[in-house]
Structures are given as structure tokens and as C-alpha cells.
N, CA, C and O atoms as a printed pandas DataFrame, in Angstrom:
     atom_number atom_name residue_name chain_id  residue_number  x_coord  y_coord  z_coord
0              1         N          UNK        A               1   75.716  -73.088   -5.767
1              2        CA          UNK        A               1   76.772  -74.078   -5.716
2              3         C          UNK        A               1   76.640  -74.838   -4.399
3              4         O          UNK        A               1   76.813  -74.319   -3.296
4              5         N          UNK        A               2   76.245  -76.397   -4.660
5              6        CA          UNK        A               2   76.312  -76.936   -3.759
6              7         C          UNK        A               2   77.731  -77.107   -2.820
7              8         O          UNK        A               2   78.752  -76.526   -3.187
8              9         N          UNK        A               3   77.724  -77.984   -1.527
9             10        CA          UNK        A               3   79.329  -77.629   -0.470
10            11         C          UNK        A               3   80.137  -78.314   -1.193
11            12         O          UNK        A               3   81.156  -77.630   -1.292
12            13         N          UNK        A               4   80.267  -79.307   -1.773
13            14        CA          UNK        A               4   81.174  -79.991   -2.965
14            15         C          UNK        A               4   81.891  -79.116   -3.747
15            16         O          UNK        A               4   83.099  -79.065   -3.980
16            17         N          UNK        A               5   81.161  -78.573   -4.041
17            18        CA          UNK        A               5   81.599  -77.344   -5.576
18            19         C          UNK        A               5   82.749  -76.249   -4.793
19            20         O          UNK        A               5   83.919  -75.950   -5.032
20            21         N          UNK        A               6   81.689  -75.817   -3.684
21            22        CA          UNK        A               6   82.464  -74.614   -2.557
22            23         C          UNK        A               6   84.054  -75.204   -2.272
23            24         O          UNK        A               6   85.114  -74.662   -1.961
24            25         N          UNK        A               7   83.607  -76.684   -2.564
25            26        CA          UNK        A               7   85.253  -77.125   -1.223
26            27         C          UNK        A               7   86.296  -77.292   -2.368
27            28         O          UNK        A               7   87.506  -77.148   -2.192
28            29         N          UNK        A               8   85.422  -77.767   -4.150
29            30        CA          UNK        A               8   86.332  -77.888   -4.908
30            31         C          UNK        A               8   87.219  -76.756   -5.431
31            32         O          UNK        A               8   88.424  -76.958   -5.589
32            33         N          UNK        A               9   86.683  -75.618   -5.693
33            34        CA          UNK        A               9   86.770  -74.262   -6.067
34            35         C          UNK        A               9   87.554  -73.780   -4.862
35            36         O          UNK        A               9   88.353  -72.915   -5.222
36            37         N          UNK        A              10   87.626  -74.073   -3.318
37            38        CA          UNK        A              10   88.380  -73.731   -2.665
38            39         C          UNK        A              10   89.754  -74.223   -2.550
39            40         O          UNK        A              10   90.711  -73.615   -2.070
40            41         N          UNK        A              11   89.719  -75.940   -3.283
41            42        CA          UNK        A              11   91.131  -77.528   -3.017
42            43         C          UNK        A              11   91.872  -76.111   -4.438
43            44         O          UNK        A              11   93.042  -75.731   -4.400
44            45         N          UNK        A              12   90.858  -75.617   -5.485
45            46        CA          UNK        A              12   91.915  -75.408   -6.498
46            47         C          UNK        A              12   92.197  -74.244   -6.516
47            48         O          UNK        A              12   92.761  -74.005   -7.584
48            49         N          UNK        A              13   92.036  -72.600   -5.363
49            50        CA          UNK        A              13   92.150  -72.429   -4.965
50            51         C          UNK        A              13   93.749  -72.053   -4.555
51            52         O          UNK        A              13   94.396  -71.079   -4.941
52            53         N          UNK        A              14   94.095  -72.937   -3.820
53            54        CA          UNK        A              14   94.672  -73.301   -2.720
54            55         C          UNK        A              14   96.187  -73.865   -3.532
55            56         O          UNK        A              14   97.328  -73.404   -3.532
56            57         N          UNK        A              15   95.626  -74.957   -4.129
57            58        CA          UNK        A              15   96.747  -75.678   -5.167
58            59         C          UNK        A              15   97.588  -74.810   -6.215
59            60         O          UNK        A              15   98.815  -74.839   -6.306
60            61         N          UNK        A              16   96.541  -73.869   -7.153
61            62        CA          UNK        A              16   97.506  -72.347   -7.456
62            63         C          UNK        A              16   98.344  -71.559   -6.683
63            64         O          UNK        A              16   99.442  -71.113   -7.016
64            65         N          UNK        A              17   97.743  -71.410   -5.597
65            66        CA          UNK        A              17   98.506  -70.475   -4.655
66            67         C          UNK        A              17  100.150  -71.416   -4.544
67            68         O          UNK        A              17  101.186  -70.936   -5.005
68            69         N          UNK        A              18  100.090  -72.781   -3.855
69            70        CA          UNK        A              18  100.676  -73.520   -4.023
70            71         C          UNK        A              18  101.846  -73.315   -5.204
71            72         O          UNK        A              18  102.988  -72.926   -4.959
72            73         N          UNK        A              19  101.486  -73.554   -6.142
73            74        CA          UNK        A              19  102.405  -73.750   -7.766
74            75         C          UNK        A              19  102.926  -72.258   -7.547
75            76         O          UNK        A              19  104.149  -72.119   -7.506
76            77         N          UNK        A              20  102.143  -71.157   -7.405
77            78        CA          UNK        A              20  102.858  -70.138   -7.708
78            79         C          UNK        A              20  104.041  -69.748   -6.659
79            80         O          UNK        A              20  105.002  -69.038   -6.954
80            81         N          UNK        A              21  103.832  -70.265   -5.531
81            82        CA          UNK        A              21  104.704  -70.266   -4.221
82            83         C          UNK        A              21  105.933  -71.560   -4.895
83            84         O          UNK        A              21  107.134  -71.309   -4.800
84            85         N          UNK        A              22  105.694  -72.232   -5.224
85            86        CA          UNK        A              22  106.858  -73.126   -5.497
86            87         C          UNK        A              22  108.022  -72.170   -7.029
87            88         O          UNK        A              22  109.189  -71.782   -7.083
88            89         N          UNK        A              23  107.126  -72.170   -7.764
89            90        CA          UNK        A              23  107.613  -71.350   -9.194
90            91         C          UNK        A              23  108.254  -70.199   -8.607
91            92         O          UNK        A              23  109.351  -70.072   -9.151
92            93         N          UNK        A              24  108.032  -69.155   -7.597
93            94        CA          UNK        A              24  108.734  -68.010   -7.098
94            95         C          UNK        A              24  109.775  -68.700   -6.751
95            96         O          UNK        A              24  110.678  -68.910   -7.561
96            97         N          UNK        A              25  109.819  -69.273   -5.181
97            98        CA          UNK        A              25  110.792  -70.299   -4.912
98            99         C          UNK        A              25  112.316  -70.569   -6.050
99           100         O          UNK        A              25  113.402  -70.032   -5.838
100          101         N          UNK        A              26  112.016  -71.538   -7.259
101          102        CA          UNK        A              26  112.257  -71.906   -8.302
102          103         C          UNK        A              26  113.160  -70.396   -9.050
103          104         O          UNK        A              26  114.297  -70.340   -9.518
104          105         N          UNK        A              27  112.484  -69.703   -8.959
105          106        CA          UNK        A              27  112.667  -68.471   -9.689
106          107         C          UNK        A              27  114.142  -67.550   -8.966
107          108         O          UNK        A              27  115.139  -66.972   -9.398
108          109         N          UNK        A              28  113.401  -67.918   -7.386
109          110        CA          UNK        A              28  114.412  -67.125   -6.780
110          111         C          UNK        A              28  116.100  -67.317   -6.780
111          112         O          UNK        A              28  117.119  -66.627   -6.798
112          113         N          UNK        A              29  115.484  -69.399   -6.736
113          114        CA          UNK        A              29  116.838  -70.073   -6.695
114          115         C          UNK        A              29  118.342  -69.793   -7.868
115          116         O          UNK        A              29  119.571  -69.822   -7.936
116          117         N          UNK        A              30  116.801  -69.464   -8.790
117          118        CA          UNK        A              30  118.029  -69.415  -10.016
118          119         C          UNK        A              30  118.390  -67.613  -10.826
119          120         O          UNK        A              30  118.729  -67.221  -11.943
120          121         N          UNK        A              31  118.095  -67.015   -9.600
121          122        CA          UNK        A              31  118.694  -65.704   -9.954
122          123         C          UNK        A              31  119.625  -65.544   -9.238
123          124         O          UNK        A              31  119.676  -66.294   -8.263
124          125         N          UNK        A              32  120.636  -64.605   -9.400
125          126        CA          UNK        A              32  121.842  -64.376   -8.930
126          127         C          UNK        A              32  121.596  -63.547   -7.690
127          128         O          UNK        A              32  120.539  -62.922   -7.608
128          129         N          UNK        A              33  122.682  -63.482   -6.512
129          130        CA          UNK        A              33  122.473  -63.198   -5.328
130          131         C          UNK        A              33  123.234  -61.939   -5.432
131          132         O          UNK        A              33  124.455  -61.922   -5.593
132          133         N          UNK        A              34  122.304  -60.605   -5.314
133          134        CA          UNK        A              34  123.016  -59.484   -5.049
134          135         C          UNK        A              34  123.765  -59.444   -3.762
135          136         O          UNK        A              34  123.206  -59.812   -2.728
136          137         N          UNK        A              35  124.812  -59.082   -3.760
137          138        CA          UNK        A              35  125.881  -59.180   -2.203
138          139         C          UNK        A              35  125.856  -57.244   -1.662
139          140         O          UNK        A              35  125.843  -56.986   -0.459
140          141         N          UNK        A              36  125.854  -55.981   -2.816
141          142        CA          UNK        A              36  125.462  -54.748   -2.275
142          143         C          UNK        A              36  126.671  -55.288   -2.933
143          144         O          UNK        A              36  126.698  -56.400   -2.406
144          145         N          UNK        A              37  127.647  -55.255   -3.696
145          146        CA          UNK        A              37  128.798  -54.696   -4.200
146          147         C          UNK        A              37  128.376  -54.318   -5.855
147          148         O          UNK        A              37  127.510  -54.681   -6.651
148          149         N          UNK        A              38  129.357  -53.514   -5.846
149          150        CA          UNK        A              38  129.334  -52.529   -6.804
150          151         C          UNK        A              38  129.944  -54.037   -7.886
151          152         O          UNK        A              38  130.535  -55.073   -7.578
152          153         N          UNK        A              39  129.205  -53.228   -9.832
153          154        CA          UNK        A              39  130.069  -54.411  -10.523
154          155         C          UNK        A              39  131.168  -53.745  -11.026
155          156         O          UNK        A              39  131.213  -52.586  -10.614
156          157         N          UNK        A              40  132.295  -54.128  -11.949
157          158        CA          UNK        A              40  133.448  -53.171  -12.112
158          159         C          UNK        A              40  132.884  -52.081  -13.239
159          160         O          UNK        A              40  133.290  -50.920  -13.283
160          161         N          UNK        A              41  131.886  -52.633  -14.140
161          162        CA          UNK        A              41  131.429  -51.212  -14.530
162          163         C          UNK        A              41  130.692  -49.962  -13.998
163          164         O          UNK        A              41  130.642  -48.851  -14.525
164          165         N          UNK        A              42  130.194  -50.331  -12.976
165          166        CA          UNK        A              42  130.022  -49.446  -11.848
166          167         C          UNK        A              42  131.496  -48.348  -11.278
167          168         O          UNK        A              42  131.621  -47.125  -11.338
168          169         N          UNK        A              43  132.456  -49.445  -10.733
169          170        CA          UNK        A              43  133.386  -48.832  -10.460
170          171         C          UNK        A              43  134.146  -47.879  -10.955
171          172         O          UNK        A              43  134.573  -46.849  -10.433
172          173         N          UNK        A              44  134.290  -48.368  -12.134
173          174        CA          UNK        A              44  134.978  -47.579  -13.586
174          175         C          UNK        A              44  134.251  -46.582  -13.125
175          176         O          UNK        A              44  134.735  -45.857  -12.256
176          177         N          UNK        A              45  132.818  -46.332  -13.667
177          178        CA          UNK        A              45  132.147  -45.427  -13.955
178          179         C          UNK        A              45  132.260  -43.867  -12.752
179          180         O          UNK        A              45  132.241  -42.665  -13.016
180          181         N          UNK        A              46  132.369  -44.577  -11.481
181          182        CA          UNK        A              46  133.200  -43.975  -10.153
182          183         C          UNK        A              46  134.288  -42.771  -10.570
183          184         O          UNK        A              46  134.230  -41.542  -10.610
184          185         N          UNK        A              47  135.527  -43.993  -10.919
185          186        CA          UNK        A              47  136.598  -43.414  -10.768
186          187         C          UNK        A              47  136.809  -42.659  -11.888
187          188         O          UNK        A              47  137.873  -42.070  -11.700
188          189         N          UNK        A              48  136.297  -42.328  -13.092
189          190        CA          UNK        A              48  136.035  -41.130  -13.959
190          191         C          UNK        A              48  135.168  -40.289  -13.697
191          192         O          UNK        A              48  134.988  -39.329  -14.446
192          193         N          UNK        A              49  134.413  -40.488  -12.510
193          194        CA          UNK        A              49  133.575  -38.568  -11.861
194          195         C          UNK        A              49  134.466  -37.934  -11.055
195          196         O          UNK        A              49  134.544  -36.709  -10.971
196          197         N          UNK        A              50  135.308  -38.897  -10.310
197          198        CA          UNK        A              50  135.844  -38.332   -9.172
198          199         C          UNK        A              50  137.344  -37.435   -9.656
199          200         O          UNK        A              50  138.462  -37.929   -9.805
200          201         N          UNK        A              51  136.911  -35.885   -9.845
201          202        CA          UNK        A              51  137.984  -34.696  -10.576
202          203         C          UNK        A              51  137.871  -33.905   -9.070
203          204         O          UNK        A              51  136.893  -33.185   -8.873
204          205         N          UNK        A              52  138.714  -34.036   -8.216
205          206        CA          UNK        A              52  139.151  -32.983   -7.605
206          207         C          UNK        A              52  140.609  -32.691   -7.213
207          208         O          UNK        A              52  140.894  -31.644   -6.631
């Protein structure tokens, strides 16, 4: 492979890495933001173990 080929195979490369860094991004934006709180079925689930 001549340096043409090397630099093209490297531009595309580079440009995937790219898309997949934007698409995560994208991905991240539109999932919901865990805060560490419990959900109320969690809670429920709590306050029926707790027998003492």
C-alpha cells in the first residue's frame, strides 16, 4: 500500500472513531440520569423486610 492508501485507511480510521464518539455522546444524552436514589418500588420492597 502505497502513503495515499496508508493516510486514507488512517482519515477513515479516525472518522469512525469520530461517529462512534458522537453516537455514545447522543446515547448518553438521551438516557436518564441516575441521581443514587432509590425508585418507590425499591422502597416498598424495603419497608416489607424490615420485621423487627
Amino acid at each position: 500500500m502505497d502513503r495515499r492508501g496508508r493516510g486514507l485507511s488512517t482519515s477513515l480510521a479516525a472518522a469512525e472513531d469520530k461517529i462512534a464518539q458522537v453516537e455514545a455522546q447522543q446515547e448518553k444524552k438521551q438516557s436518564p440520569v441516575f441521581l443514587g436514589l432509590p425508585s418507590l418500588s425499591q422502597l416498598t420492597a424495603r419497608t416489607g423486610e424490615a420485621t423487627e
